[in-house]
N, C-alpha and C positions, 0 to 999 in steps of 0.2 A: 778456322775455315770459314766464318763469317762476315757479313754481310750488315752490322751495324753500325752507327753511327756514335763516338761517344757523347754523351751529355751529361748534367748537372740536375740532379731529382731535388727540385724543391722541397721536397718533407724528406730528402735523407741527408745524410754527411758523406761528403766524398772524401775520401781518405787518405794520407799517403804512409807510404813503406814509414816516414817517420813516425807519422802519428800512430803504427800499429805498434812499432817496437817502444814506444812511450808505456805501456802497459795495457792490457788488460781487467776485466773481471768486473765485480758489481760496483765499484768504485766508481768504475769511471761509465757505465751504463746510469740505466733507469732503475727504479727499486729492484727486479729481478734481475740486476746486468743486463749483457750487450750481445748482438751476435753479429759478427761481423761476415760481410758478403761479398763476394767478387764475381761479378755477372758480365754478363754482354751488354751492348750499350744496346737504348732502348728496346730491352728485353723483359718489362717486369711493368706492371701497371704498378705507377707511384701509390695509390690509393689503397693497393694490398699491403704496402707495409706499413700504412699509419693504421689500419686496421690490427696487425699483425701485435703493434706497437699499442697500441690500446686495449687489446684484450689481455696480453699478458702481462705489461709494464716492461717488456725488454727494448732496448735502443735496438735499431738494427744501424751498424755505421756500415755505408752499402759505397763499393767500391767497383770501374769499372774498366774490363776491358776491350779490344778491338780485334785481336785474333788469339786462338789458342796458344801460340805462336809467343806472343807479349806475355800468356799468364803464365806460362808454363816456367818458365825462368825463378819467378817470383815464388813460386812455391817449393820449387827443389832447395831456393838457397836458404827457405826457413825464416828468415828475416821478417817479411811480413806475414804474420799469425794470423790467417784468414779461418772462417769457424765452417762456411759453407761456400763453394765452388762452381761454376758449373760448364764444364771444358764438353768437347764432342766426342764421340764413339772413343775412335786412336788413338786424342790423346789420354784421353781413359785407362786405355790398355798401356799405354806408355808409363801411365805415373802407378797406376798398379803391378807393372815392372820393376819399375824403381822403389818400390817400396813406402810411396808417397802418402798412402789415403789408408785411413781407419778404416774397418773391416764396421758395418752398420746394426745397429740393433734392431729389423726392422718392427718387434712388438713395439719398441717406440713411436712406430708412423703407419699408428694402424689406417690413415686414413689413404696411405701408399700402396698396403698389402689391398685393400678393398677397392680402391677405386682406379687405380692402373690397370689396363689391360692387360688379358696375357701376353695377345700377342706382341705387347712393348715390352717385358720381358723376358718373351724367348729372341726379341731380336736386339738384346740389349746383351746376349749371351755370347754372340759374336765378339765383345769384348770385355766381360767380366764373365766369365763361365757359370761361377754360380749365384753371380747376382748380389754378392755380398759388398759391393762397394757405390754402388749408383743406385739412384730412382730418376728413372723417364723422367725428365720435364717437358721438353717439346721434340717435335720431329717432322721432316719431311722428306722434300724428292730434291732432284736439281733437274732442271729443264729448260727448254727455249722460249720464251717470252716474245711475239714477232706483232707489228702491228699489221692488221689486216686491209687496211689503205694504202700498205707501202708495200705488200708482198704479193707476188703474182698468184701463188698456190699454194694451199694447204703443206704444212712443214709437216715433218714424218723423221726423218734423219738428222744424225750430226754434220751430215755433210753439206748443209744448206752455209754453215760454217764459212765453209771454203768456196762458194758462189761466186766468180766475181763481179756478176751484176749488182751483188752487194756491198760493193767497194763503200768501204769508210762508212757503211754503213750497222758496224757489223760491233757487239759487244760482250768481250771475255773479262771474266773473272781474273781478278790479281791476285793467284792463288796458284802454287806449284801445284798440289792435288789437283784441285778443281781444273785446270786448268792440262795435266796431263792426264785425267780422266776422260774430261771431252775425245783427246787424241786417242786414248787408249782405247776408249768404247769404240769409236767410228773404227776403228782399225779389226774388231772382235777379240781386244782381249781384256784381261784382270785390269779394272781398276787398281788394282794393291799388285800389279806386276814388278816384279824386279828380272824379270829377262833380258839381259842388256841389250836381245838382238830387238826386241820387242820396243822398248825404250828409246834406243836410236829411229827406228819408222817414229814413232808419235813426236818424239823433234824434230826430225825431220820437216812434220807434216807442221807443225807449230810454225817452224820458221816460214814455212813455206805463205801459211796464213797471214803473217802478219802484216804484209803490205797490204790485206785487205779489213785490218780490223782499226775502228777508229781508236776506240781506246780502250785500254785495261781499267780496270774497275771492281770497286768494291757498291760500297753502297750505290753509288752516283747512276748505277745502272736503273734502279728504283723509278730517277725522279729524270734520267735522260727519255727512257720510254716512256714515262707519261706523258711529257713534253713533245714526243713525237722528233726526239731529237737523233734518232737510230731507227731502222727497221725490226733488227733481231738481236736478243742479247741473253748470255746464259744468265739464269737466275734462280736463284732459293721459292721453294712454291710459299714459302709463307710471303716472301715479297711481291708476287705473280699475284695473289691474291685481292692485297692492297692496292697497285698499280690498275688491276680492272675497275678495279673501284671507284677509279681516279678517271677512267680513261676504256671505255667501253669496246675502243678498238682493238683493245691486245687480249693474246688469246697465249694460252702457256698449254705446252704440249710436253710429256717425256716422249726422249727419241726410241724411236725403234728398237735400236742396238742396246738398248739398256741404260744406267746408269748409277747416281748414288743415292740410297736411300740414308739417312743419318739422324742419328739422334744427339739430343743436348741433354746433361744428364744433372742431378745434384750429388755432387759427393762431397766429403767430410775430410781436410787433411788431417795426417797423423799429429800436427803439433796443436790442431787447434785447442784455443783457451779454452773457448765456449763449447763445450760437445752437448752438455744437455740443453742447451738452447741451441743448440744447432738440429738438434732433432725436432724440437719445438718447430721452427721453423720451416723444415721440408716438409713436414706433417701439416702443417696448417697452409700451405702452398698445394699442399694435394686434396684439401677439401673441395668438394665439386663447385662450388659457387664461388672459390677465389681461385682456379683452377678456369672457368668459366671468364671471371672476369679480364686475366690474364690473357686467356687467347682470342679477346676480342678486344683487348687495347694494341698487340702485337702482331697479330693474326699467324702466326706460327703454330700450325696441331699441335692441340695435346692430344698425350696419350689417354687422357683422365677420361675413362668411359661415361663416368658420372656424370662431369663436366659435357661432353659431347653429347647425350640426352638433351641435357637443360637449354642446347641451342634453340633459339626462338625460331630463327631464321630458315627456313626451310632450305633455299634454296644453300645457305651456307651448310645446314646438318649433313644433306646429301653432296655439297659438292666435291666432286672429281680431284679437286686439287685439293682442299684441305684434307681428304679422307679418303682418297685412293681405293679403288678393289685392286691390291698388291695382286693377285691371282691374274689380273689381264693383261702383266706384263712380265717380261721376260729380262733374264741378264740382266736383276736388281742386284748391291750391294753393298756393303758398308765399308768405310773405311779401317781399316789395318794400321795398326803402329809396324812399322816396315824395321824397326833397327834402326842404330845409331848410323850405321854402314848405309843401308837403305834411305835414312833421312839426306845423307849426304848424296846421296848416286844422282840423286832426285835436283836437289838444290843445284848441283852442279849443271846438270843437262838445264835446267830453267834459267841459269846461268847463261848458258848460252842461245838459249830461244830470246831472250831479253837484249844482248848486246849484238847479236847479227840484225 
């Protein structure tokens, strides 16, 4: 369901399915072995894992993906023996359906139990109930990103969406969720709806947009709105963050109507080689000062309370978008693994939003 860009970490080893099925174990690691990672692209400051990799003597062979979507394949069919994970909410709930992820030791990652919030916990329960297979790594909102030189008024709605004074100026997500979420919320219903009458309105209302949206997009949306190359485009608040950064005119609002609050999590598949350095790993990822340095090479919240103390920056400790008062807004939610049934209902209707 995201939003990054893949690349090449200079201090790791990118990996392929060959090289996992080649073997494991201390052999082919550092004095202590190896723990192998499959992450989001630019999602991880390089500099944590050569620390990670100096303290303990373990290789991390760090591998990467582009959507949940791409990892998910790769870990049902076993083939590639990855040691640590880290997929969103749903498909959380999805591969802990399937029977896919070790059940976690958390006395192993006492620096998980200690320094994660509750509330990333109780809202990490929406799709692990009793917390036995993920720890919080990062999280946010999804929202509208608009530049305030190109837009006449204050955004408030999803409906600014379908404006057509915004023609071609206008930028969605390349994402069936994300992207039947917008429609779903502007409409007043479940993001994680499967009502087919429900379903047909937000296609409906999709097709209807799309003569006036320039283009679908994933990352591109990041670096079109710094550019000044769109007026308004939905986007991940950890990218909202960066883009003001870049670009003083954009301003990231969540809509009115609600929408998805979500998390990105670490879990442990069942076949991995490495489980005690897999533990090693989450654990030393949830220290507050690599935890810290993490969300300020990436800027996507952490949940790491610890971590979000030791912020220098005033203005980022308090801000609105990295750190939400969840309490000021209404009609939040997380995404839902919908079924095998429901993945397809979904893909079908985006199906058709795409070829009309």
């Amino acid at each position: 369901m995201k939003r990054k860009k893949i690349f090449s970490l200079i201090l790791a080893v990118s990996v392929t399915a060959t090289t996992l099925l080649s073997g494991c174990g201390a052999s082919a690691g550092g004095k202590n072995g190896q723990v192998i990672v499959y992450n989001w692209g630019e999602y991880i400051d390089p500099d944590t894992i050569t620390m990670f990799e100096e303290e303990t003597g373990i290789k991390v062979i760090y591998d990467e993906f582009e959507t949940n979507e791409i990892m998910y394949p790769k870990i049902e069919a076993g083939a590639s023996q990855y040691d640590v994970v880290c997929p969103s909410d749903y498909m959380i709930q999805k591969m802990i359906d399937n029977d896919l992820l070790a059940e976690l030791d958390l006395s192993k990652m006492p620096n998980a139990t200690a320094n994660i919030g509750e509330q990333y916990w109780e809202q990490s329960k929406q799709f692990d109930a009793k917390n036995k297979y993920s720890v919080p790594y990062c999280w946010g909102t999804v929202g509208i990103l608009y530049n305030k030189t190109m837009v006449d008024e204050p955004i408030t709605s999803w409906s600014v969406l379908w404006d057509e004074k915004y023609a071609d100026n206008i930028l969605m997500q390349d994402s069936v969720r994300d992207a039947f979420m917008v429609a779903l919320k502007l409409n007043g219903y479940s993001m994680n709806s499967l009502n087919e009458t429900e379903l047909e309105i937000a296609k409906q209302d999709l097709i209807e947009q799309k003569p006036l949206v320039q283009a679908y997009v994933i990352d591109q949306v990041r670096d079109k709105m710094i550019g000044g190359e769109a007026a308004i485009g939905v986007i991940y608040s950890g990218e909202a963050i960066y883009t003001q950064r870049e670009n003083p005119d954009l301003e990231y609002v969540i809509p009115e109507e609600g929408t998805n609050i979500w998390i990105d999590s670490w879990v442990v598949p069942k076949n991995a080689p490495n489980m005690e350095n897999a533990y090693k790993f989450i654990d030393f990822m949830c220290r507050p000062e690599i935890a810290l340095k993490n969300f300020e090479y990436i800027t996507y919240s952490t949940p790491n309370v610890a971590a979000q103390a030791l912020i220098e920056d005033e203005d980022i400790r308090n801000s609105s978008i990295a750190f939400p008062d969840l309490s000021q807004y209404s009609n939040l939610e997380t995404f839902s693994y919908l079924g095998e049934e429901g993945d397809e209902l979904y893909n079908a209707l985006w199906k058709e939003v795409k070829s009309n």
